[in-house]
N, C-alpha and C positions, 0 to 999 in steps of 0.2 A: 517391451512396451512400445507402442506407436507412438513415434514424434509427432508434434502438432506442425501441420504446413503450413507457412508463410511464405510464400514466394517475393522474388523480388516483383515485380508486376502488381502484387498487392500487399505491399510493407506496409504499416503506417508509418508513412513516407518521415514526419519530424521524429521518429522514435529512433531516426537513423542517423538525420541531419542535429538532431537535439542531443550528442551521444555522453555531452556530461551529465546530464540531466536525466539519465537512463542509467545511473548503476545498479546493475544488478546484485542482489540481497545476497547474502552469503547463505541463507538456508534457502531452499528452492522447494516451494511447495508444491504438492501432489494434488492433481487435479484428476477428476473422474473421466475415467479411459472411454467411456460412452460419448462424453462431450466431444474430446478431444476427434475420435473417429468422426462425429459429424461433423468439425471445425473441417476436418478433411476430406470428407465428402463435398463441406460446401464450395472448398475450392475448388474441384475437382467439374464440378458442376459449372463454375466463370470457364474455365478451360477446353467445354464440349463446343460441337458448333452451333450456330444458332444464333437470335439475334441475342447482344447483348445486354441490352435492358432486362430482359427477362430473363437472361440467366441471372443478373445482380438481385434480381427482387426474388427468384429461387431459391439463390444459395441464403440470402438474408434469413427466408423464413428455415431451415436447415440451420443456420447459426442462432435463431432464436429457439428452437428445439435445445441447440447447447449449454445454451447460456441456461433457461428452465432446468437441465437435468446439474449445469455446475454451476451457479452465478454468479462462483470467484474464477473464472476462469476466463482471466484477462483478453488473451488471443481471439477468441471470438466477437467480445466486443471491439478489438482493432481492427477483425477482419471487416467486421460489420461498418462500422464508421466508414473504412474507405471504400464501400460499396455505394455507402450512401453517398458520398462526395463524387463519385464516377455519376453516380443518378442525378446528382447536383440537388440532393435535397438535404441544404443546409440546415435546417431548424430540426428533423430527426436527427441527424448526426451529434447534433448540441446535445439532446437529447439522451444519447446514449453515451457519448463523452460525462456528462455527468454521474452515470453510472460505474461507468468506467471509474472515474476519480474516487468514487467512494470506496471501491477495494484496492485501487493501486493509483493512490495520488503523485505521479510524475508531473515533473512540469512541462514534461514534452507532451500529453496529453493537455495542459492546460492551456498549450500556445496553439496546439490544433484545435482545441475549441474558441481560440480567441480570432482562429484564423476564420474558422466558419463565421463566427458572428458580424465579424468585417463584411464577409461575403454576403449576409443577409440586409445590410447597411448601416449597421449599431458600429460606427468606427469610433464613438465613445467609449465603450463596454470594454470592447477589443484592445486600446492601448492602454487603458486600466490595467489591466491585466498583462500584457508586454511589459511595462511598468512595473510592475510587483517580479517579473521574474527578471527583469534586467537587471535590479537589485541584487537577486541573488547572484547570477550569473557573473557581474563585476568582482561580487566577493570571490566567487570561487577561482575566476584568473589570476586576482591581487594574491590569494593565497599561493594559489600554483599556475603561475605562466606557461599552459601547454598550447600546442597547436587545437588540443580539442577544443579546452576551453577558451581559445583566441575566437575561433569557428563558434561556438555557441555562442560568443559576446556579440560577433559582427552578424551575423544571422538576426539576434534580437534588433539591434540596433538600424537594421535595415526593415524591419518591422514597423518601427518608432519614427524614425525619422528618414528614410529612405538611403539609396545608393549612395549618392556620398558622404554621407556621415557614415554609413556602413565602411567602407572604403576606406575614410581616414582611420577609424577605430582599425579598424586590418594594419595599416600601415605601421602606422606606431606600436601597437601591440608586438608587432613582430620582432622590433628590435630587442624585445625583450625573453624573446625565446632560444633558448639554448642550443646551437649551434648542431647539437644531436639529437633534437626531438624526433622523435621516429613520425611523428603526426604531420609533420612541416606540410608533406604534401595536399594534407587535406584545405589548408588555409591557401596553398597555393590553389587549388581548383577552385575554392571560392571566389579568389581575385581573378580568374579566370570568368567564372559565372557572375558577377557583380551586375556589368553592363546590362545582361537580357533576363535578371532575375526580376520574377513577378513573385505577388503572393500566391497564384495558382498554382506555378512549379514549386512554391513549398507545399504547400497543401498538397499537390499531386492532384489537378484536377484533371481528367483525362479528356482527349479530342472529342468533341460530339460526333464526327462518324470513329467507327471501328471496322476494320476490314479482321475477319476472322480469320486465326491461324492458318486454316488447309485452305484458303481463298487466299491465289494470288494476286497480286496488285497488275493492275493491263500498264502494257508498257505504251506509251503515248504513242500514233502512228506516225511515221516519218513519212 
C-alpha cells in the first residue's frame, strides 16, 4: 500500500511543533488508497516547476478530489491548510481547519486555526482559544514534566503573552526535568529560537517570492 506524502516543506508546521498534543491513537485507521494516491499526486504537483501560486491552487483542487473520495482522511485536509497559508488565504484555511476538527479534534490543529484567525485580525478569538489549550497543556507538564511538554507549554505561552513570558516559563520549567530526558534538546532549540520567533514561523508562512528548485539563485556581481 502507498504511504501518504507529507514532506517536510509541507508539514502542518504545529502538528510538529505541538507534538504532545498530537498522540497518535493506538488503532490506525484505514483510509481509501484512491484518496491517499491523489494526497500524493498533489504534492508532487507543488514540487514541478512552475510558478508557485498556481501549482498550490492545483494541488488544492487534486486534494479536494481526496477529501470527496475519503473525507476522513486527515492528511489531505493538512496538506490543504498549509497550502492555503503559503497563498495567505486565511479565512479558507479556518475554514477547512474546522473540518478538519470534526474528524480529528487535536489541539494542534486548534492552535493553527487560532493562529490564522490572529492573522485575519480577530486576536480576541485567537487567545480564547490559546487559553482553553494552555489549560490543558499546564496539566499535562504538572502530570509529566517532559522536554515535549515544557516545549508545548512555552510555545503556548508565547502565544499568550509573548517572548518573555515564554522564556521565563522555559526557564523554570526546566529545572524540573530530569537530568535524562532524551527531549532536552528540543527545549534547548526553543530557547535558541525565542528571540526571532514570530507567529508566522509557527504557522509556516512562507516568503512571497519563491525561486523554484531547478532555478538557481545569481550570485550578486563583484
Amino acid at each position: 500500500m502507498t504511504k501518504a506524502i507529507t514532506p517536510v516543506k509541507y508539514l502542518f508546521i504545529i502538528l510538529l511543533i505541538f507534538s504532545a498534543a498530537n498522540c497518535v491513537p493506538q488503532t490506525t485507521p484505514s483510509y481509501n488508497q484512491k484518496a491517499i494516491d491523489l494526497n500524493n499526486k498533489a504534492v508532487k504537483e507543488i514540487m514541478k516547476p512552475g510558478i508557485y501560486q498556481e501549482k498550490l491552487r492545483k494541488a488544492n483542487e487534486i486534494l479536494d478530489s481526496a477529501i470527496k473520495i475519503d473525507p476522513k482522511y486527515p492528511v489531505a485536509y493538512q496538506n490543504k491548510i498549509s497550502n492555503l497559508i503559503s497563498l495567505k488565504d486565511y479565512k479558507s484555511g479556518i475554514k477547512v481547519a474546522d473540518l478538519l476538527l470534526e474528524i480529528q479534534p487535536l489541539d494542534a490543529t486548534r492552535i493553527k486555526r487560532a493562529v490564522m484567525i490572529e492573522k485575519t485580525g480577530d486576536r480576541n478569538q485567537a487567545l480564547q482559544i490559546y487559553k482553553q489549550v494552555y489549560k490543558r497543556f499546564l496539566s499535562t507538564f504538572n502530570k509529566s514534566p517532559t522536554g515535549i511538554s515544557l516545549t508545548d507549554l512555552s510555545y503556548i505561552t508565547f502565544l499568550i503573552e509573548g517572548k518573555e513570558k515564554a522564556f521565563q516559563k522555559l526557564k523554570a520549567g526546566k529545572k524540573r526535568l530530569s537530568k535524562d530526558d532524551q527531549n532536552i534538546k528540543m527545549v534547548d532549540d526553543l530557547e535558541r529560537k525565542l528571540p526571532t520567533l514570530t507567529i508566522d514561523k509557527i504557522l509556516g508562512v512562507n516568503p512571497d517570492i519563491h525561486v523554484p528548485l531547478h532555478i538557481k539563485k545569481k550570485r550578486p556581481i563583484s
